[in-house]
C-alpha positions in Angstrom: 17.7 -12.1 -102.4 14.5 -14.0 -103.7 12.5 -12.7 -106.4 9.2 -11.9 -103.9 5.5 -13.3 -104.9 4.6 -9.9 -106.2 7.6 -9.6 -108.2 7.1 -12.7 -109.9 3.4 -11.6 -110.5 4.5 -9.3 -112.3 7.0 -11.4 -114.4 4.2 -13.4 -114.9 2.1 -10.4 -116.6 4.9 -9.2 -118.7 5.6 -13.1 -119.9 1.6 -13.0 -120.8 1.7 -9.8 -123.0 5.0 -10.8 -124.8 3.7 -14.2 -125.8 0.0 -12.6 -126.8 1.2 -10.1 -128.1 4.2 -10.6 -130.1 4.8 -14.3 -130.2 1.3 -15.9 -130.6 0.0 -14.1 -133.7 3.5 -15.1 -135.4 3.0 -18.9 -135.1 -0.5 -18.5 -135.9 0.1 -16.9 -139.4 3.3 -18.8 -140.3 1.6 -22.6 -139.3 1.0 -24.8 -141.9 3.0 -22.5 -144.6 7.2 -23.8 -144.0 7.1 -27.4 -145.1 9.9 -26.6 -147.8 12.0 -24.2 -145.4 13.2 -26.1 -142.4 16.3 -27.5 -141.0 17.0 -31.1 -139.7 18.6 -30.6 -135.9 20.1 -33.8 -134.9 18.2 -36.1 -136.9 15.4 -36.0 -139.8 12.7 -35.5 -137.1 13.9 -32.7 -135.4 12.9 -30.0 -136.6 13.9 -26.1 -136.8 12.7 -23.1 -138.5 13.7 -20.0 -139.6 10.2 -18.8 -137.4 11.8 -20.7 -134.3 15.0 -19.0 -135.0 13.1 -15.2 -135.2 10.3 -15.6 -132.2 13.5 -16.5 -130.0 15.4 -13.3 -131.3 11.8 -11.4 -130.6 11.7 -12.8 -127.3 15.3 -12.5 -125.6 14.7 -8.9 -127.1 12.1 -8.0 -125.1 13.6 -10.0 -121.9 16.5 -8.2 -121.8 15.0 -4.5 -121.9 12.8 -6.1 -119.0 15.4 -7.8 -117.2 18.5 -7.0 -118.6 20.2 -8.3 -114.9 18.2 -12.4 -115.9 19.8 -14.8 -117.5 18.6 -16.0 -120.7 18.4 -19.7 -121.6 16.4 -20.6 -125.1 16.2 -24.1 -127.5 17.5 -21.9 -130.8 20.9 -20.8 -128.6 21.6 -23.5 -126.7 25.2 -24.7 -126.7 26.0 -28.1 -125.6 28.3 -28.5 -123.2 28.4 -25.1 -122.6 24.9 -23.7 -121.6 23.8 -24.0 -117.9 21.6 -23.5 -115.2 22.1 -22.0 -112.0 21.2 -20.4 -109.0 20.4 -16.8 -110.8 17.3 -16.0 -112.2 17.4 -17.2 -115.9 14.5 -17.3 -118.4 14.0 -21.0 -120.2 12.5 -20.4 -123.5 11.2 -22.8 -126.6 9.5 -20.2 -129.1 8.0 -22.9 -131.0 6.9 -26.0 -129.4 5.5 -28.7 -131.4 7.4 -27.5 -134.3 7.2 -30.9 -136.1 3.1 -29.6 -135.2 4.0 -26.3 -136.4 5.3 -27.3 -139.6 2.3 -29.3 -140.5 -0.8 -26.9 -139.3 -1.6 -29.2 -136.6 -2.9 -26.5 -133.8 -1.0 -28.2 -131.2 2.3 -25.9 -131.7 2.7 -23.2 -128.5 5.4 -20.9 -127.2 6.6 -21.5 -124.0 8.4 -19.4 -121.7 9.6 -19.8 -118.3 11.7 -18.6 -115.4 13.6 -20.6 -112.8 15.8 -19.3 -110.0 17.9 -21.4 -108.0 17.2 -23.9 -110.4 13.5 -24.3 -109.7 10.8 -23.3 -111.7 8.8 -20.1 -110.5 7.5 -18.6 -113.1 5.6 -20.4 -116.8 3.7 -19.1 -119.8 2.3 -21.5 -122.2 0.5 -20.1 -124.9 -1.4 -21.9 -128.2 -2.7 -19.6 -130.3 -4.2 -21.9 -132.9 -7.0 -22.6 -129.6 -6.9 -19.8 -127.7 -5.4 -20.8 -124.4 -2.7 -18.9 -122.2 -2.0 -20.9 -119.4 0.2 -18.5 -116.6 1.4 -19.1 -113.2 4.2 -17.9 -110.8 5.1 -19.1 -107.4 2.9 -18.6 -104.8 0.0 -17.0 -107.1 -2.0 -19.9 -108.3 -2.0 -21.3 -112.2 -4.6 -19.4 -114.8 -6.5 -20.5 -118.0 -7.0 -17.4 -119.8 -7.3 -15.7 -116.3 -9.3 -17.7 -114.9 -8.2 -20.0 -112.2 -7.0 -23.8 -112.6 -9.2 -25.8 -110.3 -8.4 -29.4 -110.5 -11.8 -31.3 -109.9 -11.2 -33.6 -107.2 -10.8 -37.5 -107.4 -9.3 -40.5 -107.7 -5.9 -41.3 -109.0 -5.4 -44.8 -110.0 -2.7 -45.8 -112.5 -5.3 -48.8 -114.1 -7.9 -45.7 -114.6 -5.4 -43.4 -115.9 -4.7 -41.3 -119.4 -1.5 -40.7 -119.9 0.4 -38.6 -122.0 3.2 -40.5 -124.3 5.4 -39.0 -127.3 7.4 -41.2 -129.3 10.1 -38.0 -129.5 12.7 -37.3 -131.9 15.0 -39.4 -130.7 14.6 -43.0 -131.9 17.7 -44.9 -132.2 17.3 -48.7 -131.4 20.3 -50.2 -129.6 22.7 -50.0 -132.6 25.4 -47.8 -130.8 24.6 -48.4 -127.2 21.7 -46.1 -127.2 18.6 -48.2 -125.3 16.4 -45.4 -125.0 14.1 -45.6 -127.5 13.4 -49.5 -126.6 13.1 -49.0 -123.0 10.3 -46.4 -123.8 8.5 -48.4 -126.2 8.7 -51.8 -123.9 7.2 -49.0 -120.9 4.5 -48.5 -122.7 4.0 -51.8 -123.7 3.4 -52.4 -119.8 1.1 -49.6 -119.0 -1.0 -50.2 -122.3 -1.3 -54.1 -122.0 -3.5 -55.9 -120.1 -1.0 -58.2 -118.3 0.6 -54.6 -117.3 -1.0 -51.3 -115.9 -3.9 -51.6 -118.3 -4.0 -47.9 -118.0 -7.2 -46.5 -119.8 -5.6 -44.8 -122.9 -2.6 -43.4 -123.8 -2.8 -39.8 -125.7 0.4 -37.6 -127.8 -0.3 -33.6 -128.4 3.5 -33.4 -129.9 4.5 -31.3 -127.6 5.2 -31.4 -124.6 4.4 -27.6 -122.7 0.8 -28.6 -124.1 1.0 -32.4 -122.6 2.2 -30.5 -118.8 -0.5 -28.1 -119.0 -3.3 -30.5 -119.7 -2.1 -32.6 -116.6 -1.9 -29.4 -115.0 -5.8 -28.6 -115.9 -6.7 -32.5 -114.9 -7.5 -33.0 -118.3 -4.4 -35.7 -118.6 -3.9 -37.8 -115.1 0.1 -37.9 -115.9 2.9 -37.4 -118.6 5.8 -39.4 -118.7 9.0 -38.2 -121.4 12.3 -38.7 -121.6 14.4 -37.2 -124.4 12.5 -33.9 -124.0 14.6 -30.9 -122.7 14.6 -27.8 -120.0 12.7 -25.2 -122.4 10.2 -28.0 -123.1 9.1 -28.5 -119.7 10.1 -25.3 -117.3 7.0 -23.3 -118.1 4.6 -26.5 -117.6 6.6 -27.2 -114.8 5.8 -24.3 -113.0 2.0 -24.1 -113.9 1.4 -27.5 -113.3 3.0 -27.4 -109.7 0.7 -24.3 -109.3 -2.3 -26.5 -109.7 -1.5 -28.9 -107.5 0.5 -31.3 -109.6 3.5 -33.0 -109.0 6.8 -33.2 -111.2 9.5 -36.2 -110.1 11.8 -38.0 -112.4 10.8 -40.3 -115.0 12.9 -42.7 -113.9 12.3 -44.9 -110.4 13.4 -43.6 -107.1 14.3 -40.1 -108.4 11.7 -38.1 -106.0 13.7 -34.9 -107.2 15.0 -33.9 -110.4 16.6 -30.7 -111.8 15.0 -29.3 -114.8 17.2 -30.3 -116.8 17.7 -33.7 -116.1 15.5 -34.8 -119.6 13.0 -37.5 -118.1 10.4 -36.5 -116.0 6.8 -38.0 -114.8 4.4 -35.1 -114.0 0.9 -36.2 -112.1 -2.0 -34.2 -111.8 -3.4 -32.4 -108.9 -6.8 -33.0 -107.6 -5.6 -35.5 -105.3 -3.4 -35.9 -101.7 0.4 -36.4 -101.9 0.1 -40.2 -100.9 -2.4 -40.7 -103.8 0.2 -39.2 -106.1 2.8 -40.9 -104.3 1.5 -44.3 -104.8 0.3 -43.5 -108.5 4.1 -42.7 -108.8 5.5 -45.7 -107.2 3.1 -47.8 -109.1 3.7 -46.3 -112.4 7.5 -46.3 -111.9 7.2 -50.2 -111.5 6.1 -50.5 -115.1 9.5 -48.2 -116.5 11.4 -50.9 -118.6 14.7 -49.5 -118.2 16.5 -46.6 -116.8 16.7 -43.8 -119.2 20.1 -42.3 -120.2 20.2 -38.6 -121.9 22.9 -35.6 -121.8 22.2 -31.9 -121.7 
């Protein structure tokens, strides 16, 4: 049986109080102060800390005395090849994100906590405590800035007027082993950014990417466009920004639909009709250099 409207409500509340109150003043006391004590994941830009490694502990903690029947999904316990997502309710957690951010004091680090079931996201919690926003939604209940509801001011969506959000990510191999993605994301945003391309207003990088969702989510960014970015990154965002009115579809063209896994995604604000963001879409998606290749 679906989790009902009221039921993810209250997910929603408890999600709130766990990243307020447990999670937020963690990152906000430990920013700026682990440049010596952190761990390379895959390469000498991904980043881990031992913070990331304890919020997540704190977290699936308090998750499982809450939901002990949920399925728990989070960036510090992810197994490749082995982790998946399916039809039962599961919780998608990053407990740090921006952690390159983190690491650095820049305030644009958040923890981000989600819940999908049957593979959609229903349920997202973004909070940056460095700024003060908590940005909560659920299925069916609207999307909140510290309680207060997201109304996306109504207006035009045009791909030439646009900001968009773009992150160089952490992974940046050039073509020496096969690997085009880096190059086809560069030569992208040579098109929108140019003039002989999209000639798109500005382009604009928080470092992480549950901040980049919800400020397309509030209108403040028209679109984000990623690939290389993962589930826990984006579920939470996901959910808020489709509560607002936004859109989510893959980052690649033609892909209308997209799991929330599938590592490249496009999300468009709200504030406009479904064939305004459908043509923004279809225009932007004319400027992609390449078709993105990633693995969960």
């Amino acid at each position: 049986m679906a989790l009902t409207k009221e039921q993810l409500k209250e997910i929603e509340t408890n999600l709130v109080e766990v990243a307020s109150k447990q999670v937020g003043p963690i990152i906000k006391e430990k920013t700026g102060t682990h440049f010596e004590s952190f761990d390379d994941k895959a390469n000498q830009v991904d980043l881990v800390t031992a913070v990331d490694k304890k919020i997540e502990s704190i977290i699936k903690d308090a998750l499982s005395k809450l939901y002990p029947d949920f399925r728990f999904v989070g960036e510090e316990t992810y197994k490749p090849g082995d982790t998946e997502i399916g039809a039962e309710p599961t919780f998608i957690v990053d407990p740090i994100d921006g952690t390159t951010n983190f690491i650095h004091g820049y305030p644009y680090s958040c923890t981000s906590l989600g819940l999908v079931e049957n593979g959609k996201p229903v349920v997202g919690v973004v909070f940056n405590p460095h700024l003060n926003q908590m940005y909560h939604a659920s299925a069916g209940n609207g999307a909140f800035l510290n309680g207060k509801p997201i109304k996306v001011a109504e207006r035009d969506l045009k791909l030439q007027k646009s900001i968009i959000a773009l992150e160089a990510g952490s992974e940046r191999s050039s073509g020496s082993s096969g690997d085009d993605n880096f190059d086809i994301k560069q030569a992208t945003y040579k098109n929108l950014l140019s003039d002989q391309g999209a000639y798109i207003h500005g382009s604009r990088s928080c470092g992480s990417a549950a901040m980049n969702m919800c400020m397309v989510a509030t209108g403040t960014l028209d679109a984000y466009w990623e690939g290389g970015c993962w589930a826990w990154d984006v579920c939470a965002g996901w959910s808020i920004l489709t509560e607002a009115g936004g859109i989510v579809v893959g980052g690649n063209p033609n892909e209308w639909e997209v799991p929330v896994d599938d590592r490249c995604y496009l999300a468009v604000r709200g504030g406009s009709t479904y064939p305004s963001q459908k043509t923004f879409v279809e225009g932007f998606w004319s400027h992609v250099a390449g078709k993105l290749k990633y693995h969960w």
